[in-house]
C-alpha positions as CSV (number, residue, x, y, z in Angstrom):
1,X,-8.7,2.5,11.0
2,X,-10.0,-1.3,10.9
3,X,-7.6,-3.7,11.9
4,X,-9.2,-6.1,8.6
5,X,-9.2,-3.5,6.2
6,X,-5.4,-2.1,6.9
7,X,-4.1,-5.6,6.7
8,X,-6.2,-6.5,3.8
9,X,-5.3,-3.3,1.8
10,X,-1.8,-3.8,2.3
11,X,-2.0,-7.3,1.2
12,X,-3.7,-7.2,-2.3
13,X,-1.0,-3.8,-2.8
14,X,2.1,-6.3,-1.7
15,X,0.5,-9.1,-3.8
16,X,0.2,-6.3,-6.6
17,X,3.8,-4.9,-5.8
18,X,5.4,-8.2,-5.8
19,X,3.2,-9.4,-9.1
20,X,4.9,-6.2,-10.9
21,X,8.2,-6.9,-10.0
22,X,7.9,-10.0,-11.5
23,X,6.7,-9.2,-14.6
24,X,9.3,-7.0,-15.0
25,X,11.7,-9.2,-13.6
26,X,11.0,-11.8,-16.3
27,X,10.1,-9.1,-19.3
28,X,14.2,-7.8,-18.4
29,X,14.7,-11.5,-19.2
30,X,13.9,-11.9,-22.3
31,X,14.4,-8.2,-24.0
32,X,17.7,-7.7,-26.1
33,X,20.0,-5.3,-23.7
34,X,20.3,-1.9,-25.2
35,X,21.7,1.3,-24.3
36,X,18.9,3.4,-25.2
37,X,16.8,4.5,-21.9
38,X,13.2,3.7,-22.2
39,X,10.6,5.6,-19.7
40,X,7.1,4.0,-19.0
41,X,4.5,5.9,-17.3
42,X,1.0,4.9,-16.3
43,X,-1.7,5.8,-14.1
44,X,-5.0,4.1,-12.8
45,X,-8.1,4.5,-10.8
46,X,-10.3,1.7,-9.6
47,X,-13.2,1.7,-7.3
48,X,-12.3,-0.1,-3.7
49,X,-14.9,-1.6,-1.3
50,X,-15.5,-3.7,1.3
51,X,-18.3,-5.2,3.6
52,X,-17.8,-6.6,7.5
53,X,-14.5,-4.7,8.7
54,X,-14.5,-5.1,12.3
55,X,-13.0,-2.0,14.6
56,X,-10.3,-3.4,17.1
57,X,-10.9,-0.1,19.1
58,X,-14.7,-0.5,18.9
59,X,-15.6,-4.3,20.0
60,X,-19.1,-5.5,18.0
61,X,-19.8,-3.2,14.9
62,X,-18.8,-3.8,11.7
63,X,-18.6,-1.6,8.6
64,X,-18.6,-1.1,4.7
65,X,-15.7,0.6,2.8
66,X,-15.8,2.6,-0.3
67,X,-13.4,5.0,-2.3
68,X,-11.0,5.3,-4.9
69,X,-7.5,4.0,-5.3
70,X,-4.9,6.0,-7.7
71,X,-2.0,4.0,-9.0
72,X,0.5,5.8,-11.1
73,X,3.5,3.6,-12.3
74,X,6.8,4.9,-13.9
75,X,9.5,2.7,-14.9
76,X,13.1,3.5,-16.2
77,X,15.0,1.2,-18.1
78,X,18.3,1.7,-19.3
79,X,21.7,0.0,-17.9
80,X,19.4,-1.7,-15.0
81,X,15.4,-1.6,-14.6
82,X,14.0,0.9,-11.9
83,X,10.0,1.1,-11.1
84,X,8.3,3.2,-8.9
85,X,4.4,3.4,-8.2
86,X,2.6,5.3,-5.7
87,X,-0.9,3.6,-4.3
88,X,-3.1,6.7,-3.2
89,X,-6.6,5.3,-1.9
90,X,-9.1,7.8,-0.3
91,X,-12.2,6.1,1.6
92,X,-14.9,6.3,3.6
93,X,-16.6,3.5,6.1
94,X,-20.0,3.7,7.4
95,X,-20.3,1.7,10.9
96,X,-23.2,-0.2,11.9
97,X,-23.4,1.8,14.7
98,X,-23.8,5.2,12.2
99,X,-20.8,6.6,12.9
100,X,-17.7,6.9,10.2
101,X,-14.3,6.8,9.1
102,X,-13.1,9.2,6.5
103,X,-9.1,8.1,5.7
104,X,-7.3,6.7,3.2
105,X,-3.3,5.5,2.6
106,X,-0.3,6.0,0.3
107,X,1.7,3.9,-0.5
108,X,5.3,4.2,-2.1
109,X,6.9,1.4,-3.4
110,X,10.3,0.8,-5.9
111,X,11.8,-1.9,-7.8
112,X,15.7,-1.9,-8.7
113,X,16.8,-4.4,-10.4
114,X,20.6,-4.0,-10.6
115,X,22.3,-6.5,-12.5
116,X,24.1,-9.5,-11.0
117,X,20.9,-11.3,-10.1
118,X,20.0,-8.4,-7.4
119,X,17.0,-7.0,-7.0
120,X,16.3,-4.3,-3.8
121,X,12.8,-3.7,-2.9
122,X,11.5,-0.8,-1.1
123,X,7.9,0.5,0.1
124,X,6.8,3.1,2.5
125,X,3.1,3.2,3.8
126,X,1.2,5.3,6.2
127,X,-2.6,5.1,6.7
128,X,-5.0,7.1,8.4
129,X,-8.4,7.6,9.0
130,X,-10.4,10.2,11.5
131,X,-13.7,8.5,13.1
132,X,-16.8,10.9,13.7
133,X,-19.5,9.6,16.1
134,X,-23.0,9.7,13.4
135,X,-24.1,13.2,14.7
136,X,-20.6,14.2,13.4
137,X,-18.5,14.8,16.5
138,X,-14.9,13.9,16.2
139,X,-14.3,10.6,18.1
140,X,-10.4,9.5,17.0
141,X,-7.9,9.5,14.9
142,X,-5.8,6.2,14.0
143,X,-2.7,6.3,11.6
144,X,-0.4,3.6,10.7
145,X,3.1,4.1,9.5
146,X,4.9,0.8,7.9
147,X,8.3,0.4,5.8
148,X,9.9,-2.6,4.3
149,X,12.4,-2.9,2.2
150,X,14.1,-6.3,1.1
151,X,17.2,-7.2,-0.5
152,X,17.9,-10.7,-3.0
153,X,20.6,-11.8,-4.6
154,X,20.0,-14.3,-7.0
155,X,17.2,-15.3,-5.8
156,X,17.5,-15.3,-1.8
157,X,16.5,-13.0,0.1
158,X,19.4,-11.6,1.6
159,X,18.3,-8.5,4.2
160,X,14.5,-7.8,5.5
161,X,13.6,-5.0,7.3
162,X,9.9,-4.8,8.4
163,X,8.5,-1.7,10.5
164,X,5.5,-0.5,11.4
165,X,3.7,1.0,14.6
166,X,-0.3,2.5,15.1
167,X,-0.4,6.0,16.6
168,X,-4.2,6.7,17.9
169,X,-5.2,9.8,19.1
170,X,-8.6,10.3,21.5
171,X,-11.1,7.5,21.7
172,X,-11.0,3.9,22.8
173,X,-7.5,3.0,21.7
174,X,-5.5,5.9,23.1
């Protein structure tokens, strides 16, 4: 997949991630503690798209995205807060060139919030996308595996761990 479209997907989901936590994070705040245990589920699908992704693999075309992305949501609150959402996007991107991508990503991310001003972060990714030249023959296949998962304590960050690695298989970027 695109270099610019991986790293702009995973953006907006961190921004979105990190924009939840917060919310939560301050709503936990504010409500009355209580010993009843409240469950939260939600689940949302948006249109995605995008104009002039570049290819790493494939120097001088550019491409338009479209698809879906799936967000389901659950949250459990009760002596501490936990959320968990999965990001499932499936897409398609039509190169200038006429070949395309058909992919898409999940993501799986949690929030625990577990009193005394800690808060452990965790998100899993892999993305994937299988590139067919425009008469349809199969030209590669790029997937991208990342994990982070952050730890603060009253507001430092404490522990970081970012990993990721590309696999391709046939084409330019093997």
């Amino acid at each position: 997949m695109s270099g610019s479209k991986t790293s702009g997907i995973v953006l907006v989901k961190r921004v979105c991630a990190v924009a939840l936590g917060v919310a939560s994070l301050t709503i936990g705040m504010i409500a009355p503690a209580s010993a009843a245990t409240t469950i939260t589920r939600w689940t949302t699908v948006s249109p995605i798209a995008d104009q002039g992704l570049t290819d790493d693999c494939r120097p001088g075309i550019t491409g338009t995205l479209t698809g879906t992305e799936t967000v389901r949501f659950q949250e459990v609150t009760s002596q501490g807060d936990h959320q968990i959402a999965t990001f499932t996007d499936a897409i398609s991107i039509t190169w200038s060139d006429g070949s395309y991508t058909i992919g898409g990503s999940v993501d799986h991310a949690s929030f625990n919030f577990v009193g005394g001003g800690t808060i452990v972060f965790t998100k899993a990714h892999e993305d994937s996308g299988d590139t067919y030249s425009a008469d349809g023959v199969f030209l590669f296949r790029g997937t991208l595996h990342l994990v982070e998962r952050i730890t603060v304590v009253d507001g430092q960050i404490k522990n970081e761990i970012d990993s990721g690695h590309f696999h391709f298989f046939g084409g330019p970027c093997a």
